[in-house]
C-alpha positions in Angstrom: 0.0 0.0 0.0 1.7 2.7 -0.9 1.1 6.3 1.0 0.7 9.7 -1.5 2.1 12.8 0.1 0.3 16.2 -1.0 2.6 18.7 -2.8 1.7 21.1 0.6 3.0 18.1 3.1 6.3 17.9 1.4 6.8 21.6 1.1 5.7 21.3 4.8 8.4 18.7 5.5 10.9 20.5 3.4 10.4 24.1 5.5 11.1 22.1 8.8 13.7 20.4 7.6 15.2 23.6 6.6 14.4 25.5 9.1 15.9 22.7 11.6 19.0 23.1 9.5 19.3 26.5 9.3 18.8 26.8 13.5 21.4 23.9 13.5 23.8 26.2 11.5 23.1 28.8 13.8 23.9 27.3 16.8 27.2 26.3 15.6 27.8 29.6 14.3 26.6 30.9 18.1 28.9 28.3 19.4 32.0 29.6 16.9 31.9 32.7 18.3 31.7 32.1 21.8 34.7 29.9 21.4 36.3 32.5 19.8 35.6 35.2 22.5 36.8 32.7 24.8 39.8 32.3 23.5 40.3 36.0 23.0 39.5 36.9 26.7 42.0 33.9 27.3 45.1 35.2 25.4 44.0 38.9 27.1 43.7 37.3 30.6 47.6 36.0 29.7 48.5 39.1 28.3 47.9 41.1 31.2 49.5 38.4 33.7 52.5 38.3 31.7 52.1 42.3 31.9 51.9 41.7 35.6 55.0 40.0 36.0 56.6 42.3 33.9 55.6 45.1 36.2 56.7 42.9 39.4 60.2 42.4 38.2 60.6 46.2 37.6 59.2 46.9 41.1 61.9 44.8 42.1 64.1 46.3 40.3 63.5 49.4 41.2 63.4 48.4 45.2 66.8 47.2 44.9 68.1 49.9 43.2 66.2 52.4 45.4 68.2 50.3 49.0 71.3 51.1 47.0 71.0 54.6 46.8 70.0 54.9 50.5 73.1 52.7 51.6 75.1 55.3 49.2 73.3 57.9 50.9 74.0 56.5 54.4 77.9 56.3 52.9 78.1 59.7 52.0 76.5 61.5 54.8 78.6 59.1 57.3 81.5 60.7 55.2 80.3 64.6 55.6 79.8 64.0 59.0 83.1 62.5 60.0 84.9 65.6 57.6 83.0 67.8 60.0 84.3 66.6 62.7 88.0 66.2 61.4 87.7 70.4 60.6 86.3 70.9 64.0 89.0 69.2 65.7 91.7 71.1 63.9 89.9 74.0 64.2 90.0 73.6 67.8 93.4 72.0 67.8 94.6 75.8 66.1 95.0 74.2 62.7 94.8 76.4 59.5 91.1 75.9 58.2 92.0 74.5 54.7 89.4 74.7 52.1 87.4 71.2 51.2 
């Protein structure tokens, strides 16, 4: 027994079937591009870590270099204050005041 299908049934079946392909394309397509926004927040998220670190080894950086200046600092006024002292003793001492 065989079954006749109306012209309107098949173009009936044919829109569904389209439409159910055309809603599976789009949700692939919807999937694509969260994938790729994804992986774009993912190589910003490294980006900015690797920025990060960056930033902490010049922090570093510039804490070492800013304890080097305070030792030198530390030096030098340990130096002015101890050729003070030397001109105050020979001062007191009678010494000629040489010029430093």
């Amino acid at each position: 027994m065989a079954i006749r299908l109306s012209r309107t049934f098949k173009i009936r079946v044919l829109s569904v079937a389209g439409a159910l392909a055309i809603g599976t394309a789009g949700y692939q397509i919807s999937l694509a591009l969260i994938d790729s926004y994804t992986a774009r927040q993912v190589a910003e998220a490294q980006a900015a870590a690797e920025r990060v670190r960056t930033l902490e080894a010049e922090r570093v950086a510039l804490e070492k270099t800013l304890q080097d200046r305070s030792a030198q600092d530390e030096k030098l006024e340990a130096m002015v204050i101890a050729v003070s002292e030397m001109r105050r003793e020979a001062e007191s001492k009678g010494m000629q005041q040489t010029s430093w």
